[in-house]
Backbone as numpy.savetxt, mean C-alpha at the origin, in Angstrom:
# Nx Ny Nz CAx CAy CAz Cx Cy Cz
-10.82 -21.60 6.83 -11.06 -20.69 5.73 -10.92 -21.47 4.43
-11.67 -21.42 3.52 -11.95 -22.21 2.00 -10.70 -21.50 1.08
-10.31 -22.17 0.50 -9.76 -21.21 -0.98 -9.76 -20.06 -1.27
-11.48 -20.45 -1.66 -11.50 -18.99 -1.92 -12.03 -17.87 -1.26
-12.38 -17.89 0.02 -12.15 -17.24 0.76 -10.74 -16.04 1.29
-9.70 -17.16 1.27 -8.35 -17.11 1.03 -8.33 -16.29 -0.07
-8.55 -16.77 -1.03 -8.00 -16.04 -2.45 -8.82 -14.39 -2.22
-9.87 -14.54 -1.83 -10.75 -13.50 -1.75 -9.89 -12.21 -0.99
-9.70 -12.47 0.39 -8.97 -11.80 0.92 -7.78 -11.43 0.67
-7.01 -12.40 -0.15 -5.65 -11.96 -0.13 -5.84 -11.26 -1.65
-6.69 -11.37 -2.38 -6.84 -10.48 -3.61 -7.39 -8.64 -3.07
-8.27 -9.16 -2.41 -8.02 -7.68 -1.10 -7.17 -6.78 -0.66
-6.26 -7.25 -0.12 -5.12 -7.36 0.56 -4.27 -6.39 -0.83
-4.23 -7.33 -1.93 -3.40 -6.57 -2.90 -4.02 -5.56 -3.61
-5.16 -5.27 -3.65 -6.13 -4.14 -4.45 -5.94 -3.15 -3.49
-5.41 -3.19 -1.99 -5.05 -2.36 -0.90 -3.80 -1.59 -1.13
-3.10 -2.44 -1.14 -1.83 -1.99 -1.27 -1.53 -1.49 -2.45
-1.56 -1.71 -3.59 -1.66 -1.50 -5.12 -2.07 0.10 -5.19
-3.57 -0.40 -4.84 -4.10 1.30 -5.05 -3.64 2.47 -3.79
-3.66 2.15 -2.70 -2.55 3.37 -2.32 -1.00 3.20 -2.78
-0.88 2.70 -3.08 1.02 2.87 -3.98 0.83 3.78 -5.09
-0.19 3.00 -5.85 0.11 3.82 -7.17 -0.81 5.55 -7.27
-1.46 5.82 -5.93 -2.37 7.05 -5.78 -0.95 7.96 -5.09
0.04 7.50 -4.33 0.81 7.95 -3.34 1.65 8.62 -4.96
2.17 7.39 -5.48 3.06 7.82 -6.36 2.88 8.90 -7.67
1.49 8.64 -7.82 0.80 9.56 -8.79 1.02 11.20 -8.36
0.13 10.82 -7.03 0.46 12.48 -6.23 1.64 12.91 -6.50
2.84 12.22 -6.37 4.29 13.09 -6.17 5.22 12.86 -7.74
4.24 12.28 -8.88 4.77 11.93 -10.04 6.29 10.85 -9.98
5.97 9.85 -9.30 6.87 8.93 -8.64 6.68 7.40 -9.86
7.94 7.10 -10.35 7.76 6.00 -11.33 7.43 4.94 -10.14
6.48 4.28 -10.29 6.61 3.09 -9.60 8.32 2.05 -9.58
8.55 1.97 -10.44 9.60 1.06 -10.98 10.83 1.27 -10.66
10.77 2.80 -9.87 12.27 3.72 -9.40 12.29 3.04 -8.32
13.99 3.31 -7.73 13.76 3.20 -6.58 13.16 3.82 -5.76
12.59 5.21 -5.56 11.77 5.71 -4.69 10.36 4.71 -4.94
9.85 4.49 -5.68 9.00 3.80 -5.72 8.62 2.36 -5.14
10.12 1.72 -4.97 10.28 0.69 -4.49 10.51 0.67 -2.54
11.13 1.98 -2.75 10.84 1.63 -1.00 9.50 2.47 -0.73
9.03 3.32 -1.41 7.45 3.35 -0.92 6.61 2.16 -1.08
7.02 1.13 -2.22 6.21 -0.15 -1.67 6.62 -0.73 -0.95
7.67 -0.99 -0.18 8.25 -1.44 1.04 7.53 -1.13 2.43
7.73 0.23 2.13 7.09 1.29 3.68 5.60 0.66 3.31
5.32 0.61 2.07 3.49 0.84 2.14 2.94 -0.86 3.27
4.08 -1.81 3.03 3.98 -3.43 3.04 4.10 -3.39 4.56
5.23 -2.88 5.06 5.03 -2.90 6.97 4.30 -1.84 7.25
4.02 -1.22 6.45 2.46 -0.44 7.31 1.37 -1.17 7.40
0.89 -1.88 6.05 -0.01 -2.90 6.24 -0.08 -3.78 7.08
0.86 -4.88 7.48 1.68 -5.57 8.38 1.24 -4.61 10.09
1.45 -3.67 9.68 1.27 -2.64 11.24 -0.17 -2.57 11.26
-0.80 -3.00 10.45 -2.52 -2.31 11.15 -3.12 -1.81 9.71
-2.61 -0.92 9.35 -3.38 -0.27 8.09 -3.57 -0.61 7.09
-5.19 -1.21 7.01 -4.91 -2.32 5.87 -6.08 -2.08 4.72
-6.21 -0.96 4.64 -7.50 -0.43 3.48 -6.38 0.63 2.86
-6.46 1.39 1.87 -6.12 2.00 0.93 -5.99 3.21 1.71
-7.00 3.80 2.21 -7.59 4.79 3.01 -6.39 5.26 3.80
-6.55 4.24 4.99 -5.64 3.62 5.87 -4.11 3.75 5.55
-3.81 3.39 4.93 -2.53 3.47 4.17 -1.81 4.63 3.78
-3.09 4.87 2.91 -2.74 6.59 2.53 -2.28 7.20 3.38
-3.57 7.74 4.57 -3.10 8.28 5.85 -1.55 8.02 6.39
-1.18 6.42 6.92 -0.35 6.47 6.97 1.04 7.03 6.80
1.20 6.41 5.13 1.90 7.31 4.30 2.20 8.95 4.42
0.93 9.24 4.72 1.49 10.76 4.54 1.90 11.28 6.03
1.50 10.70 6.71 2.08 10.90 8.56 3.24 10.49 8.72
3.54 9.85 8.00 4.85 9.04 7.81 5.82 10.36 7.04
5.23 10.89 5.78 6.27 12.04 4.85 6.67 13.61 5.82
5.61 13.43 7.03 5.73 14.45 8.19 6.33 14.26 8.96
6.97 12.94 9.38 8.32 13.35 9.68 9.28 12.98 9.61
């Protein structure tokens, strides 16, 4: 894999995670910067790590995750 290939994906990778964090947190009026905010980017990071690795994906997660 090239650079930027690399860079490509892993800039991916963070436009993933980013935008379901800050859509999750929006929904529930959640400071990013709180600690609730901080372990929803935690949870959001081994979900990714687990498989779910689009925004989409994540989301879903996330909220299957607030069910139970």
């Amino acid at each position: 894999m090239s650079a930027t290939n690399f860079s490509n994906c892993l800039s991916e990778d963070v436009d993933a995670l980013a935008g379901a964090l800050y859509s999750w947190c929006a929904e529930r009026n959640i400071k990013l910067r709180s600690q609730q905010g901080l372990s929803i980017a935690s949870i959001a990071i081994d979900l990714y790590h687990a498989g779910h690795q689009t925004q989409d994906a994540l989301l879903v997660a996330l909220h299957e995750r607030e069910l139970h």
